[in-house]
C-alpha positions as CSV (number, residue, x, y, z in Angstrom):
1,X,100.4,65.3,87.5
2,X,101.9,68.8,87.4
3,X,105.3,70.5,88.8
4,X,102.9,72.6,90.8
5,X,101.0,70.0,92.3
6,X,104.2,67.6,93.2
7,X,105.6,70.7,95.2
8,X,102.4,71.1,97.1
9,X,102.4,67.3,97.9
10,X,106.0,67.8,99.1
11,X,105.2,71.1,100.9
12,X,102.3,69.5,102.4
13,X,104.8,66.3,103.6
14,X,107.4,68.7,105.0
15,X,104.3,70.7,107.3
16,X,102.5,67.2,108.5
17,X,106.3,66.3,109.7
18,X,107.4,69.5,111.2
19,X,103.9,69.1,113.3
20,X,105.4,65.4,113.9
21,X,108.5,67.1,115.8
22,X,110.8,65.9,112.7
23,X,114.3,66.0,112.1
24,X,115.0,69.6,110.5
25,X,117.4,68.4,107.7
26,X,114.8,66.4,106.3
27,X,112.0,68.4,106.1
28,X,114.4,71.3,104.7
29,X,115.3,68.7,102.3
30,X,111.5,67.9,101.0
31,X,110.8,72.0,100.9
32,X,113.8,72.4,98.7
33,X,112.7,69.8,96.4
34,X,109.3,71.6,96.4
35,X,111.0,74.8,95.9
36,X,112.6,72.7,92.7
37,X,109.7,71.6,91.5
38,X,108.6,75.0,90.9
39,X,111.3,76.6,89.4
40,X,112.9,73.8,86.9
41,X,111.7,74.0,83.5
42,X,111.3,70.3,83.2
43,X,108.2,68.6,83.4
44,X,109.4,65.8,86.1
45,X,106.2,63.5,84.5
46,X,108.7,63.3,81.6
47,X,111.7,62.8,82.9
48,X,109.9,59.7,84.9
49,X,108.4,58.5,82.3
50,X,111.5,58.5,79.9
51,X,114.4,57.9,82.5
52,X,112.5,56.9,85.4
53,X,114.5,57.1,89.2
54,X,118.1,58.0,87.2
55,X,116.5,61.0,85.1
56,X,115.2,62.5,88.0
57,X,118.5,61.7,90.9
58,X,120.3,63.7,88.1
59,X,118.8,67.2,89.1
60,X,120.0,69.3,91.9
61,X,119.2,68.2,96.0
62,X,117.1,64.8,94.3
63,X,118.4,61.4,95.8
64,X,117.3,57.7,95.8
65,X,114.2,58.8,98.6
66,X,112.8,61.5,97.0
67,X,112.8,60.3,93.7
68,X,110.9,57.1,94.2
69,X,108.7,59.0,96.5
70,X,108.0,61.0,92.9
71,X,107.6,58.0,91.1
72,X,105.0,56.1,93.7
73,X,103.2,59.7,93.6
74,X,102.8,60.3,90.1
75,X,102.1,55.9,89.6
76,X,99.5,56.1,92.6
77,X,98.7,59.6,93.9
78,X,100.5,59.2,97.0
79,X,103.3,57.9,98.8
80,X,104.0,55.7,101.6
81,X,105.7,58.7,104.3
82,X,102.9,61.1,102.9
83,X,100.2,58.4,104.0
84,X,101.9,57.9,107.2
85,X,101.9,61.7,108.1
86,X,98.7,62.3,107.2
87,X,97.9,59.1,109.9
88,X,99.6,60.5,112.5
89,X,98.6,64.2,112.5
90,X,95.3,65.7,111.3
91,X,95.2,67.3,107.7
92,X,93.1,70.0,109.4
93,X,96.5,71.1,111.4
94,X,97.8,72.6,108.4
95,X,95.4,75.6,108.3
96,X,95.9,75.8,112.0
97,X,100.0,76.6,111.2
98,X,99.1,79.2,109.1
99,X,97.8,81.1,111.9
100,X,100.5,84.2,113.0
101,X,102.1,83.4,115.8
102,X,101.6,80.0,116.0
103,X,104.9,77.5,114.8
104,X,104.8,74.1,114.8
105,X,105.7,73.1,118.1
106,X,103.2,75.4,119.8
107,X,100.5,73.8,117.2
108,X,101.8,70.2,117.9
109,X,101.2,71.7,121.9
110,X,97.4,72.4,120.8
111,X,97.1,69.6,119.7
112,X,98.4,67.4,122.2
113,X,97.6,69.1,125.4
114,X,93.9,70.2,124.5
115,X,92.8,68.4,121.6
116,X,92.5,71.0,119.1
117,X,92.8,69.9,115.4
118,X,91.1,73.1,113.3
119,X,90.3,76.0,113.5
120,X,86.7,76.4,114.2
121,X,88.4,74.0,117.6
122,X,90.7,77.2,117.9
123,X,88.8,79.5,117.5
124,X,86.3,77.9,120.6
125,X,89.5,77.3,123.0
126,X,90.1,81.0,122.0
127,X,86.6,82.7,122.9
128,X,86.2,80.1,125.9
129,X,89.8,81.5,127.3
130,X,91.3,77.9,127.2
131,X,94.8,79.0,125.8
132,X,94.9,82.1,128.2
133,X,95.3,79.5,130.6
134,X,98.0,77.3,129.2
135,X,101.5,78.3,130.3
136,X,103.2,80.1,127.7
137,X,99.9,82.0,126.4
138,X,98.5,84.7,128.5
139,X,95.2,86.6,127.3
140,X,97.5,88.9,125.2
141,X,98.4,86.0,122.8
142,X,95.2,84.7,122.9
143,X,93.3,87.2,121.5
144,X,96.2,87.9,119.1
145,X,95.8,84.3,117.6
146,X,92.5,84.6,117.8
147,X,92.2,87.6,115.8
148,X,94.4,85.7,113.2
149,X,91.7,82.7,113.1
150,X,88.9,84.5,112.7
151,X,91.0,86.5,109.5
152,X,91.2,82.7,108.2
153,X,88.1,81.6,108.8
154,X,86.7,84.7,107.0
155,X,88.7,84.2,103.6
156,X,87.7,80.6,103.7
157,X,84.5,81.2,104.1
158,X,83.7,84.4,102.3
159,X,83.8,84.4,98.3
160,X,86.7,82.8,96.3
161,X,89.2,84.9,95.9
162,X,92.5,84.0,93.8
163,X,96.0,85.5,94.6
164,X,96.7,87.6,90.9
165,X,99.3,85.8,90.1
166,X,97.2,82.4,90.0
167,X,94.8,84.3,88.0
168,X,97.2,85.4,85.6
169,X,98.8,82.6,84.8
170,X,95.4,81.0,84.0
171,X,94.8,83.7,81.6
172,X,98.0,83.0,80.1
173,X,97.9,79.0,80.1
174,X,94.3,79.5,77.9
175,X,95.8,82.4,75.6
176,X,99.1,79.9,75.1
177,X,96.4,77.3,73.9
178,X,94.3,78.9,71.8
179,X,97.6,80.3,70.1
180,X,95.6,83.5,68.8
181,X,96.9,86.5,68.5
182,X,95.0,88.3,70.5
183,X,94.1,87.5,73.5
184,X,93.8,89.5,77.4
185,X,92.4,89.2,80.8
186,X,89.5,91.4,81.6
187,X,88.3,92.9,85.3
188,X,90.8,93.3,88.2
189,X,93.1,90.1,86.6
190,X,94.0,93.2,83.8
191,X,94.1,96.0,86.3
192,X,96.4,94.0,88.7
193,X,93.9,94.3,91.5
194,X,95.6,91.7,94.4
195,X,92.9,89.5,94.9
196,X,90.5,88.1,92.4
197,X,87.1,86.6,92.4
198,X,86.6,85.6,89.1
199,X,89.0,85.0,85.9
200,X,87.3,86.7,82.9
201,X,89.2,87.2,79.3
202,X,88.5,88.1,75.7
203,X,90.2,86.1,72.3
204,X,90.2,87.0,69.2
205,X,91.0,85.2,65.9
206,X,89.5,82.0,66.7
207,X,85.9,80.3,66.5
208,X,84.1,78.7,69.8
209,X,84.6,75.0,67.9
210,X,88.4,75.8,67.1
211,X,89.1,76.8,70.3
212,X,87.0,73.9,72.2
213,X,89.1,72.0,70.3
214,X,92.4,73.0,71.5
215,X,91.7,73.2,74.7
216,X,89.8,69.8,75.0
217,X,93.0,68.0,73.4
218,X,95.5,69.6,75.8
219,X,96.0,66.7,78.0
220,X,99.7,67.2,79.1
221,X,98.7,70.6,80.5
222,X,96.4,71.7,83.9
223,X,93.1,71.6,81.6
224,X,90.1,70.6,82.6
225,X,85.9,71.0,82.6
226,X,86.3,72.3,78.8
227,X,82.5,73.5,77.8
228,X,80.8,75.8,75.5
229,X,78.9,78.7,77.3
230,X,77.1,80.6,74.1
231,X,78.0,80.9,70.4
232,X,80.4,82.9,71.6
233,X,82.0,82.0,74.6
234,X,83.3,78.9,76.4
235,X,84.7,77.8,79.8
236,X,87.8,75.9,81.2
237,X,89.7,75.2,84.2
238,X,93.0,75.6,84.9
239,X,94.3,73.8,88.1
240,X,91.0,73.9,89.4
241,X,90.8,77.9,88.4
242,X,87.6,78.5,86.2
243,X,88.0,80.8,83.1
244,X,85.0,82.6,81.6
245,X,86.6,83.2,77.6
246,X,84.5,85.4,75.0
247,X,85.5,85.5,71.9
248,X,85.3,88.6,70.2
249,X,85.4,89.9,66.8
250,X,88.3,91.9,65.2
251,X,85.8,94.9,64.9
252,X,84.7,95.3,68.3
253,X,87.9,93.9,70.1
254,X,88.9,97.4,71.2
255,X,86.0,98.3,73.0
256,X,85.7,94.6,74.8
257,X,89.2,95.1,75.9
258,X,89.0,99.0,76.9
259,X,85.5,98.6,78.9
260,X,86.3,95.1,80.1
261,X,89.2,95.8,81.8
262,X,88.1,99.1,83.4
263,X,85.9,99.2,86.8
264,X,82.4,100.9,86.6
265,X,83.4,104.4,87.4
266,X,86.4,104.3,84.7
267,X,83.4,103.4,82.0
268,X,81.0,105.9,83.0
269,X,83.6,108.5,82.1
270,X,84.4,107.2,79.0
271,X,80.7,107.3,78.1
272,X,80.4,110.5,79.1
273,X,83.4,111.5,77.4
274,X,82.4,109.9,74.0
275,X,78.2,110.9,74.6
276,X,76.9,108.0,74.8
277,X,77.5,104.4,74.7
278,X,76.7,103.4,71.1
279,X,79.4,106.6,70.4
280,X,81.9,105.0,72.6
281,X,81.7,102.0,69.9
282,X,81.8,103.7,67.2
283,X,85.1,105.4,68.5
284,X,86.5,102.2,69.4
285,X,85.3,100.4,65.8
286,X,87.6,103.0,64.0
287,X,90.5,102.8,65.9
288,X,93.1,100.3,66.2
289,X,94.0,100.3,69.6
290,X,93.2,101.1,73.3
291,X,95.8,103.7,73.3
292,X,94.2,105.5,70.0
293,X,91.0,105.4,71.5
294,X,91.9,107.6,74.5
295,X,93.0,109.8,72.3
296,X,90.1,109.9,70.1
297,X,88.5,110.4,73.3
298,X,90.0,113.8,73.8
299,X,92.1,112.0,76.8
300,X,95.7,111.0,77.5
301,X,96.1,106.8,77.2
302,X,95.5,105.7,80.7
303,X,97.4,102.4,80.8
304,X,95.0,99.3,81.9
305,X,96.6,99.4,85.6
306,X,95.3,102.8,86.5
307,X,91.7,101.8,84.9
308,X,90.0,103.0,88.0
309,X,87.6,105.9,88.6
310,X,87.1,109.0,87.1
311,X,90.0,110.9,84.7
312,X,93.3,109.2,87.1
313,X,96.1,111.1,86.9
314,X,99.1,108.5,84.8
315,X,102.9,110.3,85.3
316,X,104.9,110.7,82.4
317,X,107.4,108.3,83.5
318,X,105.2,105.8,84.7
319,X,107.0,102.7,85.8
320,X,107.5,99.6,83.6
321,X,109.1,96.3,83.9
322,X,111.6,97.4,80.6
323,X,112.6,100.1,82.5
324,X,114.7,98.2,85.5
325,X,117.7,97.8,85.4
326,X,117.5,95.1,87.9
327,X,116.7,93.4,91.3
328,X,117.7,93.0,94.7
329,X,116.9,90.8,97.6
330,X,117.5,87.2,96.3
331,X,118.2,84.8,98.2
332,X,121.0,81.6,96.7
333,X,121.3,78.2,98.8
334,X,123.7,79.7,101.0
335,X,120.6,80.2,103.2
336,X,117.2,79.2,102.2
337,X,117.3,79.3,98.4
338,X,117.3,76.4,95.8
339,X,119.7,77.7,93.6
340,X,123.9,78.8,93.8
341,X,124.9,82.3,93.4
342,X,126.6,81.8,89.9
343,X,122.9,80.0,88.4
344,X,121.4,83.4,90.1
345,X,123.3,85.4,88.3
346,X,123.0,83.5,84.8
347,X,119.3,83.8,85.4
348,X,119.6,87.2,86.0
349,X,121.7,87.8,82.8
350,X,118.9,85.7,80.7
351,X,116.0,88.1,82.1
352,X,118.0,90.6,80.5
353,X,119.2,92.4,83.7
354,X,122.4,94.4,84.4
355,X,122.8,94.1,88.0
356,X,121.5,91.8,90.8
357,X,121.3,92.4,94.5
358,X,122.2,89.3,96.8
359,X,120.9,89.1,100.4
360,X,120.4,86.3,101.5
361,X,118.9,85.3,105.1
362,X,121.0,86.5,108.5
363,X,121.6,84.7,111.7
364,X,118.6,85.3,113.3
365,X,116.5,83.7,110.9
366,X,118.1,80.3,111.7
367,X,115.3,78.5,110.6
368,X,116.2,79.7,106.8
369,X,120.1,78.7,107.4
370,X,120.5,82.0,107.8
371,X,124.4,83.5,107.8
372,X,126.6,85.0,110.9
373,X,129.2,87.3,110.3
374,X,131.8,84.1,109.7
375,X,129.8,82.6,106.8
376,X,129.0,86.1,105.4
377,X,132.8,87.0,105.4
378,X,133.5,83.9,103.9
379,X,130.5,84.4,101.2
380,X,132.3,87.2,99.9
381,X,134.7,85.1,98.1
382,X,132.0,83.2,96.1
383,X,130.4,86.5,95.6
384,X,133.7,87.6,93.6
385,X,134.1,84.1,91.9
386,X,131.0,84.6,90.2
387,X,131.5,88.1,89.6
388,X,134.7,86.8,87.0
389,X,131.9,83.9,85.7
390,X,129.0,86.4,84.7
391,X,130.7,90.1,84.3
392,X,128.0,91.5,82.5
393,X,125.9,91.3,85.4
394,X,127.0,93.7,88.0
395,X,126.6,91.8,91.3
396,X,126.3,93.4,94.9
397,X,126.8,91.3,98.1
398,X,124.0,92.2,100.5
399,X,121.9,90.4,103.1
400,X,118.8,90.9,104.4
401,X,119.1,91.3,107.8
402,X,116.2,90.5,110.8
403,X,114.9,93.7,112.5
404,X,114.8,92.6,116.2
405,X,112.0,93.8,118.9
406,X,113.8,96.7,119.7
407,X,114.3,97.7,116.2
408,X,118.0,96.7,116.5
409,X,119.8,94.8,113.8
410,X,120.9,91.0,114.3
411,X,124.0,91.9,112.5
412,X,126.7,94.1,114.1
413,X,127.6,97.4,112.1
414,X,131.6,96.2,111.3
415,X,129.8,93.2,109.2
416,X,127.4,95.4,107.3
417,X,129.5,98.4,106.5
418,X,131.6,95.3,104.5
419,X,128.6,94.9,101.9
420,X,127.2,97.1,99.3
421,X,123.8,97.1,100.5
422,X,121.5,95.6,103.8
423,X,118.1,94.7,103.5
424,X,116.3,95.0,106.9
425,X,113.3,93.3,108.0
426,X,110.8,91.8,110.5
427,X,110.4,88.1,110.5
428,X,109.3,87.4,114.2
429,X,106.8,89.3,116.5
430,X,105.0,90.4,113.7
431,X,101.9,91.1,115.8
432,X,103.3,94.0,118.6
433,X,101.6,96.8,119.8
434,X,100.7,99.4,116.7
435,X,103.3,102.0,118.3
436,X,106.2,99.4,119.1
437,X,105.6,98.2,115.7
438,X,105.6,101.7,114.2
439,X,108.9,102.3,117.0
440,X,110.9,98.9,115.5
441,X,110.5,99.9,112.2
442,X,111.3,103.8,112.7
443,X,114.4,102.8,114.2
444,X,115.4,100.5,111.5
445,X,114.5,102.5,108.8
446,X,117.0,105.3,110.6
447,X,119.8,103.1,110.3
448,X,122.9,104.6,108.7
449,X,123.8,101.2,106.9
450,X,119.8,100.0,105.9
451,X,118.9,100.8,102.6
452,X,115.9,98.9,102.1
453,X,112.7,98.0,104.7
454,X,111.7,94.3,103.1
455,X,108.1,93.3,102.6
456,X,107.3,96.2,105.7
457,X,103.9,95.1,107.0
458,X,104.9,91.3,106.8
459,X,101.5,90.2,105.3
460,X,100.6,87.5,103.5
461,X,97.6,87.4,101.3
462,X,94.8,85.0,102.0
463,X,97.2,83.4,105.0
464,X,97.9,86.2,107.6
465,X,97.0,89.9,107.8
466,X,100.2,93.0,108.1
467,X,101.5,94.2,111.4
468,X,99.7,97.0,112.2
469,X,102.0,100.4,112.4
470,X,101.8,104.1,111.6
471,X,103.1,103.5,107.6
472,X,103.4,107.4,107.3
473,X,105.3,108.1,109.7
474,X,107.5,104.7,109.2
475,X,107.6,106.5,105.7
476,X,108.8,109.7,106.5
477,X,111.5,108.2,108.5
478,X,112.4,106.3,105.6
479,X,112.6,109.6,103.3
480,X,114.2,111.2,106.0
481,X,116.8,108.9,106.1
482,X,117.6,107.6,101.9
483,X,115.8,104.6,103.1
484,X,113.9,102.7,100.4
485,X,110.3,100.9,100.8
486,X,110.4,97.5,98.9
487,X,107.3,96.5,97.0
488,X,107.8,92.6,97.3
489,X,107.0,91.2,94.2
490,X,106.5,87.9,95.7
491,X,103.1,86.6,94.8
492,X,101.7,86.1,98.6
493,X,102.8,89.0,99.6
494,X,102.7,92.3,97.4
495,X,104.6,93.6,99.9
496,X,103.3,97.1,100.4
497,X,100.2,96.9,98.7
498,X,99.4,99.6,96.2
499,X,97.3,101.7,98.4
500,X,100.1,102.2,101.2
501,X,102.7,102.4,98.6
502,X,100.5,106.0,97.3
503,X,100.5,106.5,101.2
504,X,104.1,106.5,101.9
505,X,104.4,108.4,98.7
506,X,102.7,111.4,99.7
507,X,105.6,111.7,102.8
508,X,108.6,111.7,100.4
509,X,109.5,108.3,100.2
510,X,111.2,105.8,97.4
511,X,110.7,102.1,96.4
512,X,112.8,99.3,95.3
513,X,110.5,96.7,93.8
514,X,112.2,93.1,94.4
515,X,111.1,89.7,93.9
516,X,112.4,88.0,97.2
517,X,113.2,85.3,94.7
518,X,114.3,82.2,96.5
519,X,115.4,80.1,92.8
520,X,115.8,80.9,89.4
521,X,112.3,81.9,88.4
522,X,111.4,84.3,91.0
523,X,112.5,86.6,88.9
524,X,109.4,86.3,86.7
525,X,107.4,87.3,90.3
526,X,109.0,91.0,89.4
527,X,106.5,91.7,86.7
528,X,103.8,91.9,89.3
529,X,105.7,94.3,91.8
530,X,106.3,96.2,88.7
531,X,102.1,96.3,88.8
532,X,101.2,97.3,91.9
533,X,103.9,100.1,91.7
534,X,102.2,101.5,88.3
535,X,98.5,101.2,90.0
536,X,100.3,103.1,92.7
537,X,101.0,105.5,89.7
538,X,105.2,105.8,90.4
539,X,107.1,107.2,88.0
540,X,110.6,105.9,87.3
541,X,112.3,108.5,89.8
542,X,110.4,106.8,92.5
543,X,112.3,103.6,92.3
544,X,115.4,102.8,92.7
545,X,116.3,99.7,90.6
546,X,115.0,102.4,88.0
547,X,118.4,102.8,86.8
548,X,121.2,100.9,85.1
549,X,123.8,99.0,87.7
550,X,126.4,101.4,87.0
551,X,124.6,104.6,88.5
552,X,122.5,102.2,91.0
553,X,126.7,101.2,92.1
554,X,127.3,104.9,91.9
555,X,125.0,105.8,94.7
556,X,125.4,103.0,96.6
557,X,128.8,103.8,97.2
558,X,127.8,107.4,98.0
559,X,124.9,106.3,100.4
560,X,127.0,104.0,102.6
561,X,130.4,106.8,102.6
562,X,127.4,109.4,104.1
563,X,126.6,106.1,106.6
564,X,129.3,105.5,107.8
565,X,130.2,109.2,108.4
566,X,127.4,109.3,110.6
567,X,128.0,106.0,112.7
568,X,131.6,107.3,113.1
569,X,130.1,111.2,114.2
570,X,127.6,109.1,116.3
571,X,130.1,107.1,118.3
572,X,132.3,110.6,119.3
């Protein structure tokens, strides 16, 4: 059994017992270790297998409990709480909590008081006006949750779909492998498309045999369902994730690559622009890469993001991963976060960045030991230990703090004008009115002391549609005011997606791409921010982690002297 799968046995324990009314410690306790799971680079099979209970007690948060719970679930498949939680609350409940506006106590409520254990159950109390009439509800809420069920039930039952990030790393699981040196995803897994429906990708360097071979012998990695599919192609799965390989030829890799990752439209142009299709493979045969054969195309390179429609306009200074300098909003385990501040920043310094933004969770967002002004204060001082541990990473003490209803801050202005930087953003009511939505966020973005809106619509893919608001004028605002958009690199949320990111671009406003990392390797999540901000075609200027921590310091310093100017004019 997998890291991945372990943590979504633990996740899974930690949801059954919130639903059981459980004591919070403990289930924060089994979502850290999931949260572990993830982010350690040891396989815990191995350290089971070669050190049993003591090799595993030895890493960070992992006692007596949850390491034999490890050891019964990777000896039998299960554990004695898991079996017990799944006995006392239905599996099915699960889907249910992933409904907006619906915790755990109100879904242990459902359940209790009317018997409702899915969401097909929901969804009938909904359209039969059963909650409206159960105190607490009221037809407003109803049809809000209702709304959010049918989302569900429609991306459960419509086609497959992938988040990009699972697709991706399947892609790059089978390339690891086949250890070729050549090898890349086709169709919207190469363009960076959110959502995927099928995992398609080309290899070169290798025979069908060779590479069934590898991949049937993998058995300490996700493999499975290894079969030939033509002399030239094969299939695998990949933690249940089915990937279609073809293997190409050296000759004719630059056209499979350069056709298959583009849509339809993109590859009509080409054609056109080469004569016909037999011309665009001629091109492509005499050319070494994807890049030349633009070029010999009479075109600029159009980089594999941007491989959509008809001649797409790439900026000079289009947007890359190499070119941040680093990263805010991360979170440490001061609030919700597996990992101290100081193994942040090491992290940090191994992915090669020069500055890190903290901001971990505020007051309001208790749930996520979130910090009040006290902790904050006190904070501080770790912040500046660390800063003498790791000085080639330039650190700056932030937080990210919870936009109330009203669009007020849950932190009062004396604590934030202490910090370098404030995050702001909505974690509750999610589902208001379009224009109170659009009002809260207009407000916040206006702050003197907010620099950054985090993940603004609050979505999460293939669990929960955004809040619905006005993002141009919420964008405008921002511009208006030095505020910065994030593009949450976090894998379920993509945090605006690329199409409002182009939106709020055409009304002046800036990014900061983050990866709301929560442990040590979140920061890998940043790559895919870094993607939906090139498919949203920004150039470097756009963004302001853009820039090395020195001028990044530089102009936070300036933007909060200007902010506090204004909250001092403001208050005479």
């Amino acid at each position: 059994m997998e890291n991945p799968e372990i943590a979504r046995t633990f996740d899974e324990l930690a949801d059954l017992l919130e639903l059981g009314g459980e004591n919070p410690f403990k289930l924060r306790a089994y979502r850290n270790f999931a949260e572990l799971a993830r982010e350690t680079g040891d396989r815990l099979a191995d350290l089971a297998a070669t050190g049993g209970s003591d090799a595993l007690e030895k890493l960070d948060g992992v006692g007596p409990a949850i390491a034999k719970k490890v050891l019964d679930l990777l000896a039998k498949g299960t554990f004695d709480a898991l079996d017990r939680a799944r006995a006392e609350v239905p599996v099915s409940l699960l889907l249910v909590l992933g409904i907006p506006g619906l915790g755990a106590k109100t879904v242990r409520r459902l359940f209790v008081e009317a018997g409702i254990k899915t969401l097909e159950e929901l969804e009938a109390a909904c359209e039969q006006g059963t909650l409206a009439g159960m105190a607490g509800f009221g037809k407003k809420k109803q049809d809000k949750i209702l709304e959010g069920v049918k989302f569900k039930l429609a991306a459960i039952s419509g086609p497959k779909q992938l988040l990009l990030a699972q697709a991706r790393a399947a892609v790059g699981e089978i390339a690891y492998l086949l250890g070729v040196e050549k090898a890349v995803a086709l169709g919207k897994t190469r363009r960076g498309v959110e959502l995927v429906e099928d995992v398609r990708m080309i290899a070169s360097g290798i025979t069908r045999d060779e590479a069934l071979s590898k991949l049937e012998v993998a058995h300490d990695r996700p493999i499975s369902h290894v079969m030939p599919a033509g002399d030239m192609a094969l299939s695998a799965s990949v933690e249940g994730i089915s990937v279609s390989i073809t293997l190409v030829p050296r000759a004719e890799w630059v056209h499979a690559a350069l056709v298959g990752g583009a849509d339809a439209e993109h590859v009509a142009w080409l054609v056109e622009l080469a004569g016909s299709e037999e011309k665009l493979k001629e091109i492509c045969s005499k050319v070494k890469s994807e890049e030349a054969a633009y070029i010999a195309l009479g075109t600029a390179p159009v980089p594999a993001e941007l491989r959509e429609g008809r001649a797409p306009v790439v900026p000079d200074d289009l947007v890359a991963l190499e070119r941040l300098g680093g990263v805010f909003h991360v979170h440490s385990d001061w609030s919700d976060g597996t990992a101290s501040i100081l193994d942040m920043l090491r992290a940090a310094r191994d992915h090669g960045l020069g500055f890190l933004g903290l901001s971990d969770h505020s007051q309001a967002a208790w749930y996520a030991n979130g910090l009040g002004g006290d902790r904050l204060l006190e904070q501080a001082y770790a912040v500046e230990a660390a800063r003498r541990e790791v000085p080639e990473v330039r650190l700056f003490h932030g937080i990210e703090v919870d936009i109330l209803a009203d669009g007020a801050l849950d932190l009062p202005d004396e604590i934030l004008e202490r910090l370098d930087f404030v995050i702001a953003s909505v974690h509750s009511q999610l589902q208001m009115d379009a224009a109170a939505m659009t009002a809260r966020l207009v407000r916040a973005v206006s702050h003197p002391l907010v620099t950054i809106l985090g993940h603004p619509t609050g979505r999460l893919l293939l669990a929960r549609g955004g809040s619905g608001f006005d993002v141009a004028q919420v964008a405008a605002a921002a511009a208006a005011n030095d505020t910065f958009l994030e593009i949450n690199a976090n894998p379920q949320r993509l945090d605006l997606s690329d199409t409002l990111v182009r939106l709020a671009r055409t009304k002046g406003a800036r990014f900061a791409i983050d990866p709301d990392a929560h442990g040590t390797r979140g920061f890998a999540d940043t790559a895919l921010g870094v993607t939906v901000a090139r498919r949203a075609a920004l150039s470097a200027k756009d963004v302001l982690n853009a820039a090395k921590g020195e001028a990044v310091g530089e102009f936070l310093a300036a933007r909060k002297s200007r902010g506090l100017a204004k909250l001092k004019a403001s208050a005479s």
